[in-house]
N, C-alpha and C positions, 0 to 999 in steps of 0.2 A: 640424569641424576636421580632422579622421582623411580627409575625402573631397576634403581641399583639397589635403592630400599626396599622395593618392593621382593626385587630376589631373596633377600638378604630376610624378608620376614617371611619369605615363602621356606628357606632354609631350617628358621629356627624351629616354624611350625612342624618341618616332617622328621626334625630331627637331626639335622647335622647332614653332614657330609656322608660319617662313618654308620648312619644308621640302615644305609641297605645290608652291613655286615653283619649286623647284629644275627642273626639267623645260624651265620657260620660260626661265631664267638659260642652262641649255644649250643652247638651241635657238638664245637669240643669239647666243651665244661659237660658236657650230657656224658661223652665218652670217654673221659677223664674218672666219672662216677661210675660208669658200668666199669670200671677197669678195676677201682676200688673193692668192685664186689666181687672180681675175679669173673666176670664174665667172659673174657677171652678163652680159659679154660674152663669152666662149667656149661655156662649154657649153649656156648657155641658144641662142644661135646654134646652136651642131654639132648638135644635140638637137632646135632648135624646139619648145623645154618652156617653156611659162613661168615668170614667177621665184618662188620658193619664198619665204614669208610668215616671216617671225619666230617663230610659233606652226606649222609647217606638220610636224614630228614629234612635238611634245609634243604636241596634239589628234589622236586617233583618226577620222576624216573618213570615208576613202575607200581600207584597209588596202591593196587591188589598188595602186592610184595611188602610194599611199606607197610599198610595196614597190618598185615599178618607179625610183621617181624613186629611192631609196635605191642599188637596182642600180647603176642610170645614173651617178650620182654617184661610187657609189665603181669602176664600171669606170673612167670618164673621169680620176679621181685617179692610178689605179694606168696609162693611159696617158701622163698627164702625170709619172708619174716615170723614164720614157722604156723602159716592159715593153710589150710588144706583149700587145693583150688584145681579145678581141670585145666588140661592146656588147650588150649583152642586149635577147631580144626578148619581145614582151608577150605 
């Protein structure tokens, strides 16, 4: 009985059941906003990157790749909010 509470407070501490998801929940809502900003045709275009995956932050793949698209994404943000800024190179 004593190890069923104990599970049950190990639970509440790390967050639930659903909070290994959390990561994938952000990664859509990330890419639900880049969609917003018409990233699919702009930046993927200005870049010639291809499109980023639903899971393409929350999975550890290819940290160089990631990092770079990461860069890319958030220069490209902060030139679409009209700051002159370089694109980064690899």
């Amino acid at each position: 009985m004593e190890e069923r509470r104990q599970s049950r407070a190990e639970v509440a501490v790390d967050g639930g059941p659903g909070h290994a998801y959390t990561l994938y929940t952000l990664m859509e809502g990330l890419l639900d906003k880049l969609k917003l900003l018409n990233y699919d045709s702009e930046f993927t275009q200005e870049f010639k990157m291809k499109f980023i995956n639903r899971h393409y932050f929350a999975l550890q793949t290819n940290p160089g790749e990631q990092f770079f698209m990461f860069s890319s994404l958030a220069a490209w943000i902060i030139r679409k909010c009209g700051i002159r800024f370089e694109t980064p190179q690899e």
